[in-house]
TIRO-2110 file (N, C-alpha, C; in Angstrom, 1 decimal):
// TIRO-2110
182.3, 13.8, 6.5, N, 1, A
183.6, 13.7, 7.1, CA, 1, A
183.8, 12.4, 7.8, C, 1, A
185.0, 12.0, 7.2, N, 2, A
185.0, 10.4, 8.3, CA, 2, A
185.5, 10.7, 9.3, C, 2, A
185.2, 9.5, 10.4, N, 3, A
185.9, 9.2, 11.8, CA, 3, A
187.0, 8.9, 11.6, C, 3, A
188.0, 9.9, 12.4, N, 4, A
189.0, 9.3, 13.0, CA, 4, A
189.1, 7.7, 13.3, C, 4, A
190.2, 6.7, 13.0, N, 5, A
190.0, 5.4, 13.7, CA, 5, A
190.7, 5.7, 14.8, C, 5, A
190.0, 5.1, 15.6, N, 6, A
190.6, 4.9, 17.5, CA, 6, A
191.7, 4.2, 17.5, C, 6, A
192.1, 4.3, 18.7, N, 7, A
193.0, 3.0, 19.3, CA, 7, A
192.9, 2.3, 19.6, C, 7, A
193.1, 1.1, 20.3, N, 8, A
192.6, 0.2, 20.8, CA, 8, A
192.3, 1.1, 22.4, C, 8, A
193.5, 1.5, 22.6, N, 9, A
193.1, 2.4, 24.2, CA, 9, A
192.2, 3.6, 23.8, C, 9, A
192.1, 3.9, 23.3, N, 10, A
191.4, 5.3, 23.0, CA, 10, A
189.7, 4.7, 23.0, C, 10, A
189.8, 3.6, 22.5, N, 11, A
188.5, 2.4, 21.8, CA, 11, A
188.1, 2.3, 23.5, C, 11, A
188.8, 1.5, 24.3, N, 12, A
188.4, 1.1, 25.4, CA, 12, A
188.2, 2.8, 26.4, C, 12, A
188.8, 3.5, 26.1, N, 13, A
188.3, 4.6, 27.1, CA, 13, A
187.0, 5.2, 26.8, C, 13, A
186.8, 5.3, 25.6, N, 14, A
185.5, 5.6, 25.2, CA, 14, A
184.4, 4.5, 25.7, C, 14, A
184.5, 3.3, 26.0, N, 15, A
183.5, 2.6, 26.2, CA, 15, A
183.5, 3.1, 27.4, C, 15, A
184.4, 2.9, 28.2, N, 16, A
184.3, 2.9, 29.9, CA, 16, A
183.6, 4.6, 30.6, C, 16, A
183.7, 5.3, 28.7, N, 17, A
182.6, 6.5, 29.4, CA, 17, A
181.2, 6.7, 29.1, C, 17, A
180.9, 5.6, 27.8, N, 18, A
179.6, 5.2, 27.3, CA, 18, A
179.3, 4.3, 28.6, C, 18, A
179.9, 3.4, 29.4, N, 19, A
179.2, 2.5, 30.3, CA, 19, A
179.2, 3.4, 31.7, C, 19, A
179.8, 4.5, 31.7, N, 20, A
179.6, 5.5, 33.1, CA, 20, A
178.7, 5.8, 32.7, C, 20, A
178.4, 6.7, 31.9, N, 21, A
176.9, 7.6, 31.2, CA, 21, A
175.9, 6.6, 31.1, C, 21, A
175.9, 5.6, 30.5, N, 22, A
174.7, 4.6, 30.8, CA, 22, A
174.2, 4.5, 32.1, C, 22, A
175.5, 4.5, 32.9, N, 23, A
175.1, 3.2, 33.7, CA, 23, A
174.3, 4.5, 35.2, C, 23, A
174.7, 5.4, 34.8, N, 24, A
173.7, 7.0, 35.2, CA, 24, A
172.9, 7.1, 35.1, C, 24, A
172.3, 6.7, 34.0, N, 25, A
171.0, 6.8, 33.7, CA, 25, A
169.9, 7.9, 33.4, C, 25, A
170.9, 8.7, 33.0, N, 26, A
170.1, 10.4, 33.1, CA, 26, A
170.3, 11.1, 31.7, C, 26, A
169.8, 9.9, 30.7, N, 27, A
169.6, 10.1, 29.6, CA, 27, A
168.5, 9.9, 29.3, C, 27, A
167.9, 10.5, 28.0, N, 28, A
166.9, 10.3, 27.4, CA, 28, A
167.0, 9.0, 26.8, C, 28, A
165.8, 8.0, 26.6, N, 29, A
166.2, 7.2, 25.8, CA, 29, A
166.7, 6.5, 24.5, C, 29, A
165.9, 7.5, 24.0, N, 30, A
166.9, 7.9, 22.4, CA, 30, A
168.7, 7.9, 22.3, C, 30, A
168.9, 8.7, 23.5, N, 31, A
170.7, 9.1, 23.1, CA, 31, A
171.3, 7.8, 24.1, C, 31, A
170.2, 7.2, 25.2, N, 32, A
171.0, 5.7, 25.6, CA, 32, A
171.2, 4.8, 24.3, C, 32, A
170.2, 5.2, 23.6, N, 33, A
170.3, 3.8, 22.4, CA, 33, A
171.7, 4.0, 21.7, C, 33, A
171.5, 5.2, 21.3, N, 34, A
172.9, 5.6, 20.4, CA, 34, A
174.2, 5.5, 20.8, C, 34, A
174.1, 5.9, 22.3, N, 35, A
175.2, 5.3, 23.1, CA, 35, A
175.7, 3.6, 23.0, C, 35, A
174.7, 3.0, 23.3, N, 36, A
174.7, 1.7, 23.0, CA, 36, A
175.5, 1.4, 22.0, C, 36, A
174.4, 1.9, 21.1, N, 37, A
175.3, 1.5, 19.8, CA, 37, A
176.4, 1.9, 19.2, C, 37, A
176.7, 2.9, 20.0, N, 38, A
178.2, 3.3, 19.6, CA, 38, A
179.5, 2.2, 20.3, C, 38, A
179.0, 2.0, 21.5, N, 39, A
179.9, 1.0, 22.5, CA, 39, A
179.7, -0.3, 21.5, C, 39, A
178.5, -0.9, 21.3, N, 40, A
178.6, -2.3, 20.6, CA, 40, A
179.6, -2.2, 19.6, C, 40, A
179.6, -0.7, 18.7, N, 41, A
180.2, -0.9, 17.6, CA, 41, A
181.7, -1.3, 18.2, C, 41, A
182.0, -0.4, 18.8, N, 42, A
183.1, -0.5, 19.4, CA, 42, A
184.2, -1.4, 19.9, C, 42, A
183.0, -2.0, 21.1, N, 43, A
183.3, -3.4, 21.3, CA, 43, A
183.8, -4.4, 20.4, C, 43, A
183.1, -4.5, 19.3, N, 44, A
183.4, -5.3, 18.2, CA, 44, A
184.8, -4.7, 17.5, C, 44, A
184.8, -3.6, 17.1, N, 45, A
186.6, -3.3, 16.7, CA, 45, A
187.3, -3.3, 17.2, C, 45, A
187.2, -3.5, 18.9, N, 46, A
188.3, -3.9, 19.8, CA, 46, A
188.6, -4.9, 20.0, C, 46, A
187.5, -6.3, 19.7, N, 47, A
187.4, -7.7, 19.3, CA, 47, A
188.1, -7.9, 18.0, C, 47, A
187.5, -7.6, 17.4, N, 48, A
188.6, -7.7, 15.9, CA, 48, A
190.4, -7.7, 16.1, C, 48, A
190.7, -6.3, 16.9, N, 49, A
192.2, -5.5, 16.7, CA, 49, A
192.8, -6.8, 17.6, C, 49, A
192.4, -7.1, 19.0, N, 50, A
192.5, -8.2, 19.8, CA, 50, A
192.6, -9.7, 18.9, C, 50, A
191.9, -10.6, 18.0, N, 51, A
192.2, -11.4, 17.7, CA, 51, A
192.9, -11.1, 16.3, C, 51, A
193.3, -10.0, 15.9, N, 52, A
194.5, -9.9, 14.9, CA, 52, A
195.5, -9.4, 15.8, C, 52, A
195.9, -9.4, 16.6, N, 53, A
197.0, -9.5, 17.4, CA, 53, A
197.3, -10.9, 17.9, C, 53, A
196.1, -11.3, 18.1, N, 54, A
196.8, -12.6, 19.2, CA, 54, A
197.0, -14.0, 17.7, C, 54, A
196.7, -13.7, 16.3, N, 55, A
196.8, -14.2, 15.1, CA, 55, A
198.5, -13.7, 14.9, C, 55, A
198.5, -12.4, 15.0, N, 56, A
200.0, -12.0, 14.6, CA, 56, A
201.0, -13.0, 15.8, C, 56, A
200.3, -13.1, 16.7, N, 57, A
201.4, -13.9, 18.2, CA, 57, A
201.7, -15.2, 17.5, C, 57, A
200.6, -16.1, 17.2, N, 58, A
200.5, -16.9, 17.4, CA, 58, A
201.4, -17.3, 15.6, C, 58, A
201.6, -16.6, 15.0, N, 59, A
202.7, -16.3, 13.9, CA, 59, A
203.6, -16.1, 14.3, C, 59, A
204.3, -15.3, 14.8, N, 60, A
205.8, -15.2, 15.9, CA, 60, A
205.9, -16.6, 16.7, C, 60, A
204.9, -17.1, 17.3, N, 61, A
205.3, -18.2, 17.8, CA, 61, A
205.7, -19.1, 17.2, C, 61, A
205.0, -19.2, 15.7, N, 62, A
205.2, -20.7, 15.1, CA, 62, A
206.6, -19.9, 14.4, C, 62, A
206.7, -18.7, 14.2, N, 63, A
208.3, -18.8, 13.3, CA, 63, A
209.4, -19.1, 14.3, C, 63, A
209.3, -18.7, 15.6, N, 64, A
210.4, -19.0, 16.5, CA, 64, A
210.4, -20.1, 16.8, C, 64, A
209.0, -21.1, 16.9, N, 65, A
209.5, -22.4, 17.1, CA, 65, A
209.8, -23.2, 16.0, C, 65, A
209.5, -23.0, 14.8, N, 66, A
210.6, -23.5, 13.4, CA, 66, A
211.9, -23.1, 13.5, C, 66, A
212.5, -21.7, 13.9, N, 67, A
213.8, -21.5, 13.8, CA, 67, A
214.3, -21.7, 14.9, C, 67, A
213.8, -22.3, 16.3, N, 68, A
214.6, -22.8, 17.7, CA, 68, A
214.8, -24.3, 17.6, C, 68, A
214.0, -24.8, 16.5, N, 69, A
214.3, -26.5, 15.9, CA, 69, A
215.3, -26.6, 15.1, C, 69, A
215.3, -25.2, 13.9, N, 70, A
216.7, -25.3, 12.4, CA, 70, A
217.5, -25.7, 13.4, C, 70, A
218.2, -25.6, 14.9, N, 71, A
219.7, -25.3, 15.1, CA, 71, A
219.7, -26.5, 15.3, C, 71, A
END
């Protein structure tokens, strides 16, 4: 069965409860790792979604400053 994809807020609330639960430390060390590695993954598709937005911006920017020059 696949994963659900997150949201980007849904992405960041899940970290902020993988970094509570870590940061508790009343885990085995096995399920810290996994934790880990769930947040790293994480981290990184929130990095991605973040610089294809600020790519999408930075395309809005250049079309409105070509069409605030046409006039």
């Amino acid at each position: 069965m696949a994963k659900k994809k997150l949201s980007f807020e849904e992405s960041m609330e899940r970290l902020q409860e993988i970094a509570d639960i870590l940061s508790a430390g009343k885990l085995p060390l096995d399920d810290m790792m996994k934790l880990y590695e769930e947040g790293q993954a994480l981290s990184k598709a929130c990095l991605a979604q973040l610089e294809a937005y600020e790519g999408r911006l930075e395309t809005l920017q250049a079309v409105e400053s070509t069409e605030g020059t046409a006039e």
